[in-house]
N, C-alpha and C positions, 0 to 999 in steps of 0.2 A: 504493500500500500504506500503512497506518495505520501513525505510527510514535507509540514511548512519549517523544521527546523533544519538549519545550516547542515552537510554535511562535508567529514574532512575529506582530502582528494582522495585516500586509502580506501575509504568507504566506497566510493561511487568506481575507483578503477577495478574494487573484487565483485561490486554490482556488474560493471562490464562486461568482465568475465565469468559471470554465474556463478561464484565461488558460492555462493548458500545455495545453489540449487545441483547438485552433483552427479544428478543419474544422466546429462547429456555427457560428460566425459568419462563415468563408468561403464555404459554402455560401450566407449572404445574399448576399456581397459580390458573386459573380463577376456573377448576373442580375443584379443593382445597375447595377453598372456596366457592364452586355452596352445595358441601357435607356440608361443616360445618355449613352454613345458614338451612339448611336443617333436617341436626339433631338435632339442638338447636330449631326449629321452627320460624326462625326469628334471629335478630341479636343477637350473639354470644357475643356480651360483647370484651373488649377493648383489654384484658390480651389476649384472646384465638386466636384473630385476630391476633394481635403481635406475636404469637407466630407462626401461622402458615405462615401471611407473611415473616416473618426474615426466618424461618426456611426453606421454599421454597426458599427462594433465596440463603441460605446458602448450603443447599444440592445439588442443581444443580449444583453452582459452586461448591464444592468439585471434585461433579462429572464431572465436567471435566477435573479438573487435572489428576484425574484416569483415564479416556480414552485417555486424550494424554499421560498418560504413555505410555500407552498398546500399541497404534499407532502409536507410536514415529517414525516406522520403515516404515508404511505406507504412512505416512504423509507426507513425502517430495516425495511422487510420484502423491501426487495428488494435480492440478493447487489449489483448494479452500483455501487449509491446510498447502501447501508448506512448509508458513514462519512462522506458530505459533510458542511459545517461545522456546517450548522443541527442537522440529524440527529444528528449526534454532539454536541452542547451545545456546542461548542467557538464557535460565531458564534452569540448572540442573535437572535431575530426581532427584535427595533425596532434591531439593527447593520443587518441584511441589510438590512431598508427602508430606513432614511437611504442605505445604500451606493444601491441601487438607484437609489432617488430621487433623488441626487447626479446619480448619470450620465444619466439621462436630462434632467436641467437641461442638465446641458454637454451634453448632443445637440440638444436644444430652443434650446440657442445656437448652435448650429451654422447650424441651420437657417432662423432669423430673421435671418442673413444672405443670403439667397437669397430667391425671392421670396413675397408673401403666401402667394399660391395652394397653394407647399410648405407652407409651414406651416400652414394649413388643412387640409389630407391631412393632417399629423402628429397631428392630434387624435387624428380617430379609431383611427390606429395605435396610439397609446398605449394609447387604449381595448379596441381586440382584444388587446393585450399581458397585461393585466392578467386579462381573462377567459381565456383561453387554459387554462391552468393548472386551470380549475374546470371544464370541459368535459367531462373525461376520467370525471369523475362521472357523468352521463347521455346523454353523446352517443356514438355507437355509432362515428364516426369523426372524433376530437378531430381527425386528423391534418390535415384539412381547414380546420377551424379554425386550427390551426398553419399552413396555407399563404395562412389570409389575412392574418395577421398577418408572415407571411415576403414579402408580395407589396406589400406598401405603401412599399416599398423603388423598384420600379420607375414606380409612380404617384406617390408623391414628386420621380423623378428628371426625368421627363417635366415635371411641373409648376416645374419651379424652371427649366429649360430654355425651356421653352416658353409658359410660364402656361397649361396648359392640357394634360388630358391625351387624348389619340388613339388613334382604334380600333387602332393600332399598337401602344399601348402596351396596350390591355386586352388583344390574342388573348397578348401577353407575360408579360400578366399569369398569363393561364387555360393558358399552357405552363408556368411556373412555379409554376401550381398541381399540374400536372402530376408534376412532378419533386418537390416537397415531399411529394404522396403516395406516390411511389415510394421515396427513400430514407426519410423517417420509419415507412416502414410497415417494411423494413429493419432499424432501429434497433427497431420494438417487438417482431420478431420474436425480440430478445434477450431482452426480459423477458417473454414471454408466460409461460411458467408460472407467475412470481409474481404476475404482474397478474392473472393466471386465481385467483389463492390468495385476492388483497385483494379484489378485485372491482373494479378499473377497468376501463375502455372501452379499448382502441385498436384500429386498423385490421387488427391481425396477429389479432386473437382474433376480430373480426368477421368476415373475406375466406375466416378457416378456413382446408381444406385446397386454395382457389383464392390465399393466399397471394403464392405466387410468378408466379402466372399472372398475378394484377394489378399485381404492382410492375414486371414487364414490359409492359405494357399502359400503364402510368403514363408507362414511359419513352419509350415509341412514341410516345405520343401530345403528349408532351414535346418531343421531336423535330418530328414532323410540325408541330405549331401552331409552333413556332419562325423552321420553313422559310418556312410557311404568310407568316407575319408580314413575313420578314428578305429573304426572294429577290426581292422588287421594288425594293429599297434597296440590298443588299449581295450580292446575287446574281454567283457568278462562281466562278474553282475556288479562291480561296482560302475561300471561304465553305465551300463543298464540304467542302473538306480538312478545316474543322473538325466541319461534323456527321457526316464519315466516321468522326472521331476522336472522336467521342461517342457513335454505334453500335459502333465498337467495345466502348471500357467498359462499354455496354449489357451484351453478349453478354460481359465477363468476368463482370460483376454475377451474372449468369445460374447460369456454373461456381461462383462464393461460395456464393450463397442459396438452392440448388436440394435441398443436403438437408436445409438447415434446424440448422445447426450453431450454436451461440449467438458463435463468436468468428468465426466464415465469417462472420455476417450483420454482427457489430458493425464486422469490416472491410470487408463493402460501403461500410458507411455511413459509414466515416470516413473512406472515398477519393472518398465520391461528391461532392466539389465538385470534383474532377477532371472533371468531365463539364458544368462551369460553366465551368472553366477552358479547355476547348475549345471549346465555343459563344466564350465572349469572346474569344478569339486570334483566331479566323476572320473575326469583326467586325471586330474594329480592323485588321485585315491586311487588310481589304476595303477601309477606308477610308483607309491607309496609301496 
Protein backbone atom coordinates (compact mmCIF):
# COMPACT_ATOMS: atom_id res chain seq x y z
CA UNK A 1 0.00 0.00 0.00
CA UNK A 2 1.26 3.66 -0.88
CA UNK A 3 2.05 5.46 2.16
CA UNK A 4 2.26 9.68 2.56
CA UNK A 5 5.50 9.36 4.74
CA UNK A 6 9.17 10.03 3.25
CA UNK A 7 10.81 7.01 2.30
CA UNK A 8 14.97 6.56 2.40
CA UNK A 9 16.49 5.65 -1.17
CA UNK A 10 17.21 1.80 0.56
CA UNK A 11 13.77 1.42 0.99
CA UNK A 12 12.36 2.39 -2.56
CA UNK A 13 15.63 0.63 -4.53
CA UNK A 14 14.61 -3.01 -2.52
CA UNK A 15 10.84 -1.85 -3.47
CA UNK A 16 12.48 -1.90 -7.11
CA UNK A 17 13.76 -4.94 -6.84
CA UNK A 18 11.00 -6.95 -5.05
CA UNK A 19 13.17 -7.74 -2.23
CA UNK A 20 9.68 -8.20 0.04
CA UNK A 21 8.07 -10.18 -2.59
CA UNK A 22 10.57 -13.36 -3.22
CA UNK A 23 8.72 -16.09 -5.08
CA UNK A 24 9.55 -14.04 -8.63
CA UNK A 25 13.35 -14.85 -8.15
CA UNK A 26 12.61 -18.24 -6.26
CA UNK A 27 10.81 -19.43 -8.95
CA UNK A 28 14.49 -19.16 -10.90
CA UNK A 29 16.25 -20.43 -8.19
CA UNK A 30 14.61 -23.88 -7.40
CA UNK A 31 15.21 -25.32 -11.41
CA UNK A 32 18.63 -23.45 -10.94
CA UNK A 33 19.69 -25.46 -8.61
CA UNK A 34 17.34 -28.82 -9.48
CA UNK A 35 20.29 -28.49 -12.96
CA UNK A 36 23.33 -27.83 -10.89
CA UNK A 37 22.66 -30.92 -8.22
CA UNK A 38 22.40 -32.63 -11.25
CA UNK A 39 25.24 -32.10 -13.35
CA UNK A 40 27.77 -32.37 -10.49
CA UNK A 41 25.96 -35.77 -9.49
CA UNK A 42 25.09 -34.71 -6.11
CA UNK A 43 26.20 -31.68 -4.17
CA UNK A 44 27.88 -29.05 -5.82
CA UNK A 45 30.31 -27.97 -3.35
CA UNK A 46 29.94 -24.55 -1.38
CA UNK A 47 31.67 -21.82 -3.87
CA UNK A 48 29.29 -23.15 -6.82
CA UNK A 49 26.01 -22.84 -4.68
CA UNK A 50 27.07 -19.37 -3.74
CA UNK A 51 27.56 -18.55 -6.78
CA UNK A 52 24.41 -19.50 -8.32
CA UNK A 53 22.23 -18.56 -5.25
CA UNK A 54 23.66 -14.71 -5.06
CA UNK A 55 23.71 -14.70 -8.76
CA UNK A 56 19.93 -15.70 -9.08
CA UNK A 57 18.90 -13.39 -6.91
CA UNK A 58 21.02 -10.70 -8.31
CA UNK A 59 19.98 -11.12 -11.98
CA UNK A 60 16.29 -11.06 -11.25
CA UNK A 61 16.58 -8.04 -9.48
CA UNK A 62 18.53 -6.32 -12.12
CA UNK A 63 15.98 -7.42 -14.11
CA UNK A 64 13.49 -5.61 -12.81
CA UNK A 65 14.71 -2.55 -12.83
CA UNK A 66 14.98 -3.14 -16.74
CA UNK A 67 11.28 -3.93 -17.05
CA UNK A 68 10.04 -1.14 -15.02
CA UNK A 69 12.07 0.83 -17.26
CA UNK A 70 10.53 -0.20 -20.21
CA UNK A 71 6.88 -0.09 -18.58
CA UNK A 72 7.24 2.91 -16.86
CA UNK A 73 4.54 4.00 -19.28
CA UNK A 74 2.39 1.16 -18.73
CA UNK A 75 2.42 1.00 -15.34
CA UNK A 76 0.44 3.54 -13.84
CA UNK A 77 -2.47 2.05 -15.86
CA UNK A 78 -2.46 -0.95 -14.21
CA UNK A 79 -4.28 -1.38 -10.51
CA UNK A 80 -1.20 -4.05 -9.52
CA UNK A 81 1.99 -1.80 -10.79
CA UNK A 82 0.32 1.69 -10.39
CA UNK A 83 2.71 2.82 -7.51
CA UNK A 84 6.07 1.13 -8.09
CA UNK A 85 9.15 3.59 -7.72
CA UNK A 86 9.80 4.58 -11.24
CA UNK A 87 5.89 4.93 -11.88
CA UNK A 88 5.24 6.99 -9.11
CA UNK A 89 8.46 9.43 -9.80
CA UNK A 90 9.70 8.52 -6.55
CA UNK A 91 13.12 6.32 -8.20
CA UNK A 92 14.50 8.08 -11.56
CA UNK A 93 15.07 6.18 -14.63
CA UNK A 94 19.03 6.76 -14.97
CA UNK A 95 18.60 5.59 -10.40
CA UNK A 96 16.96 2.34 -11.72
CA UNK A 97 19.66 1.62 -14.55
CA UNK A 98 22.87 2.36 -12.46
CA UNK A 99 20.89 0.11 -9.78
CA UNK A 100 20.35 -2.46 -12.25
CA UNK A 101 23.49 -2.37 -13.87
CA UNK A 102 25.35 -2.43 -10.53
CA UNK A 103 23.90 -5.80 -9.92
CA UNK A 104 24.35 -7.44 -12.74
CA UNK A 105 28.25 -6.49 -12.56
CA UNK A 106 28.24 -8.28 -9.12
CA UNK A 107 26.49 -11.37 -10.93
CA UNK A 108 28.87 -11.13 -13.84
CA UNK A 109 31.48 -11.40 -10.88
CA UNK A 110 30.02 -14.10 -9.67
CA UNK A 111 30.23 -15.87 -12.54
CA UNK A 112 33.90 -15.36 -13.81
CA UNK A 113 34.78 -17.23 -11.04
CA UNK A 114 33.41 -20.54 -12.46
CA UNK A 115 34.21 -21.49 -15.74
CA UNK A 116 34.71 -19.71 -19.23
CA UNK A 117 32.00 -21.64 -20.92
CA UNK A 118 29.45 -20.03 -17.82
CA UNK A 119 30.21 -17.05 -18.60
CA UNK A 120 29.85 -17.36 -22.35
CA UNK A 121 26.18 -18.53 -21.64
CA UNK A 122 25.87 -15.34 -19.50
CA UNK A 123 26.05 -13.12 -22.40
CA UNK A 124 23.41 -13.96 -24.03
CA UNK A 125 21.27 -14.07 -20.85
CA UNK A 126 21.97 -10.67 -20.30
CA UNK A 127 20.92 -10.03 -23.78
CA UNK A 128 17.38 -11.88 -23.49
CA UNK A 129 17.14 -9.90 -20.03
CA UNK A 130 17.13 -6.79 -21.58
CA UNK A 131 14.67 -7.49 -24.44
CA UNK A 132 12.25 -9.21 -22.50
CA UNK A 133 10.45 -6.39 -21.22
CA UNK A 134 9.89 -4.94 -25.16
CA UNK A 135 8.25 -8.13 -26.40
CA UNK A 136 5.04 -7.68 -24.74
CA UNK A 137 4.75 -4.87 -27.45
CA UNK A 138 4.27 -7.27 -30.47
CA UNK A 139 4.67 -10.64 -29.52
CA UNK A 140 1.49 -12.45 -28.99
CA UNK A 141 3.37 -14.69 -26.18
CA UNK A 142 6.15 -12.54 -24.31
CA UNK A 143 5.80 -15.30 -21.75
CA UNK A 144 7.88 -17.52 -23.62
CA UNK A 145 10.35 -15.04 -24.20
CA UNK A 146 10.38 -14.70 -20.33
CA UNK A 147 11.17 -18.41 -20.10
CA UNK A 148 14.16 -18.01 -22.19
CA UNK A 149 15.49 -15.76 -20.25
CA UNK A 150 14.29 -17.73 -16.98
CA UNK A 151 16.18 -20.85 -18.48
CA UNK A 152 19.71 -19.78 -18.82
CA UNK A 153 19.88 -20.40 -15.20
CA UNK A 154 20.19 -24.11 -15.84
CA UNK A 155 22.49 -23.88 -19.03
CA UNK A 156 24.79 -21.73 -17.02
CA UNK A 157 24.76 -24.21 -14.22
CA UNK A 158 25.54 -27.23 -16.58
CA UNK A 159 28.26 -25.31 -18.03
CA UNK A 160 30.32 -24.04 -15.12
CA UNK A 161 29.91 -27.83 -13.81
CA UNK A 162 30.61 -29.45 -16.75
CA UNK A 163 32.11 -27.15 -19.50
CA UNK A 164 29.65 -28.07 -21.54
CA UNK A 165 26.04 -28.33 -21.71
CA UNK A 166 23.99 -31.98 -22.31
CA UNK A 167 20.84 -33.07 -23.86
CA UNK A 168 20.15 -33.49 -20.19
CA UNK A 169 20.21 -30.22 -19.55
CA UNK A 170 18.27 -28.98 -22.78
CA UNK A 171 14.95 -31.51 -22.25
CA UNK A 172 15.50 -29.39 -18.50
CA UNK A 173 15.68 -26.60 -20.11
CA UNK A 174 12.29 -27.19 -22.49
CA UNK A 175 10.56 -28.54 -18.94
CA UNK A 176 11.34 -25.30 -17.41
CA UNK A 177 10.11 -23.66 -20.37
CA UNK A 178 7.34 -25.40 -19.51
CA UNK A 179 6.57 -24.23 -16.07
CA UNK A 180 7.53 -20.59 -16.89
CA UNK A 181 4.57 -20.76 -19.25
CA UNK A 182 2.29 -22.04 -16.82
CA UNK A 183 2.69 -19.82 -13.93
CA UNK A 184 3.43 -16.55 -15.99
CA UNK A 185 0.42 -17.05 -17.85
CA UNK A 186 -1.06 -17.32 -14.08
CA UNK A 187 0.22 -14.06 -13.02
CA UNK A 188 -1.05 -12.36 -16.44
CA UNK A 189 -4.26 -13.76 -15.86
CA UNK A 190 -4.28 -10.93 -13.00
CA UNK A 191 -3.97 -8.17 -15.32
CA UNK A 192 -5.76 -9.09 -18.24
CA UNK A 193 -8.22 -6.42 -18.38
CA UNK A 194 -5.83 -3.79 -18.10
CA UNK A 195 -3.50 -5.01 -20.60
CA UNK A 196 -6.62 -5.62 -22.64
CA UNK A 197 -7.29 -1.41 -21.94
CA UNK A 198 -3.24 -0.53 -22.87
CA UNK A 199 -2.90 -2.81 -25.59
CA UNK A 200 -0.08 -5.25 -24.45
CA UNK A 201 0.44 -8.86 -25.42
CA UNK A 202 0.57 -11.68 -22.93
CA UNK A 203 -0.25 -15.20 -22.83
CA UNK A 204 -3.74 -14.95 -20.63
CA UNK A 205 -5.22 -12.58 -23.58
CA UNK A 206 -3.82 -14.75 -26.23
CA UNK A 207 -4.86 -18.61 -24.91
CA UNK A 208 -8.55 -16.62 -24.35
CA UNK A 209 -11.00 -18.61 -22.91
CA UNK A 210 -8.47 -22.17 -23.39
CA UNK A 211 -6.62 -20.19 -20.44
CA UNK A 212 -6.65 -22.47 -17.84
CA UNK A 213 -6.72 -25.54 -20.03
CA UNK A 214 -3.16 -24.40 -21.02
CA UNK A 215 -1.49 -23.49 -17.87
CA UNK A 216 -2.59 -27.09 -17.19
CA UNK A 217 -1.10 -28.51 -20.09
CA UNK A 218 2.14 -26.40 -19.26
CA UNK A 219 2.38 -28.01 -16.10
CA UNK A 220 1.94 -31.62 -17.42
CA UNK A 221 4.20 -31.29 -19.73
CA UNK A 222 6.47 -29.69 -17.02
CA UNK A 223 6.36 -32.62 -15.29
CA UNK A 224 6.60 -35.24 -17.81
CA UNK A 225 9.92 -33.71 -19.63
CA UNK A 226 11.39 -33.47 -16.15
CA UNK A 227 10.65 -37.26 -15.58
CA UNK A 228 11.58 -37.80 -19.12
CA UNK A 229 15.14 -36.11 -18.22
CA UNK A 230 15.68 -37.16 -14.29
CA UNK A 231 14.41 -41.04 -14.18
CA UNK A 232 17.76 -42.43 -15.64
CA UNK A 233 19.89 -40.52 -13.19
CA UNK A 234 17.76 -40.10 -10.16
CA UNK A 235 15.13 -42.54 -10.63
CA UNK A 236 13.64 -44.27 -7.51
CA UNK A 237 10.77 -43.50 -4.93
CA UNK A 238 12.35 -40.62 -3.43
CA UNK A 239 12.32 -39.01 -6.98
CA UNK A 240 8.75 -40.28 -7.15
CA UNK A 241 7.76 -38.79 -4.00
CA UNK A 242 8.72 -35.59 -5.37
CA UNK A 243 6.97 -35.37 -8.70
CA UNK A 244 3.81 -36.93 -6.67
CA UNK A 245 4.27 -33.78 -4.65
CA UNK A 246 4.39 -31.60 -7.60
CA UNK A 247 1.17 -33.05 -9.30
CA UNK A 248 -0.36 -32.58 -6.57
CA UNK A 249 0.13 -28.55 -6.59
CA UNK A 250 -0.73 -29.08 -10.10
CA UNK A 251 -4.22 -30.17 -9.23
CA UNK A 252 -4.59 -27.39 -6.33
CA UNK A 253 -3.33 -24.70 -9.01
CA UNK A 254 -6.28 -26.08 -10.94
CA UNK A 255 -9.03 -25.26 -7.76
CA UNK A 256 -7.13 -21.34 -7.67
CA UNK A 257 -7.31 -20.54 -11.45
CA UNK A 258 -10.33 -22.33 -12.70
CA UNK A 259 -12.79 -19.35 -12.22
CA UNK A 260 -10.42 -16.93 -13.10
CA UNK A 261 -10.49 -14.68 -9.99
CA UNK A 262 -7.73 -12.00 -10.13
CA UNK A 263 -6.40 -12.68 -6.27
CA UNK A 264 -7.04 -16.80 -6.89
CA UNK A 265 -4.68 -16.48 -9.87
CA UNK A 266 -2.06 -13.94 -8.25
CA UNK A 267 -1.93 -16.61 -5.42
CA UNK A 268 -1.35 -19.59 -7.94
CA UNK A 269 1.41 -17.67 -8.99
CA UNK A 270 3.07 -16.71 -5.96
CA UNK A 271 3.09 -20.34 -4.43
CA UNK A 272 4.16 -21.73 -7.70
CA UNK A 273 7.86 -22.16 -6.94
CA UNK A 274 6.50 -24.56 -4.60
CA UNK A 275 6.38 -26.99 -7.33
CA UNK A 276 10.20 -26.13 -7.92
CA UNK A 277 10.64 -26.74 -4.59
CA UNK A 278 9.48 -30.33 -4.94
CA UNK A 279 11.08 -31.22 -8.09
CA UNK A 280 14.51 -30.10 -6.09
CA UNK A 281 13.87 -32.07 -2.67
CA UNK A 282 13.20 -35.24 -4.80
CA UNK A 283 16.74 -34.78 -6.47
CA UNK A 284 18.95 -34.14 -3.81
CA UNK A 285 17.06 -36.81 -1.69
CA UNK A 286 17.85 -39.09 -4.74
CA UNK A 287 21.29 -38.34 -4.52
CA UNK A 288 21.42 -38.06 -0.76
Amino acid sequence: MPSDLPRSRLDLYLDLIRFNRPAGWLVLLWPTLTALWVAAGGFPGWHLLAVFVLGTFLMRSSGCCINDIADRDFDRHVKRTAHRPITSGLVSVKEALLVGVALALVSLGLVLTTRWEAVAWSVPAVLVTILYPFTKRFFAMPQAFLGLAFNFGIVIAFAAVRGEVTATAWVLWLANMCLVLAYDTEYAMVDRDDDLKIGIRTSAITLGRFDVAAVMAFFVLCLALTAWALWPLVGGWRFALGLAGAAAQVVWHYTLIRRRRREDCFKAFSKSHWVGVTLFLGVILSFA
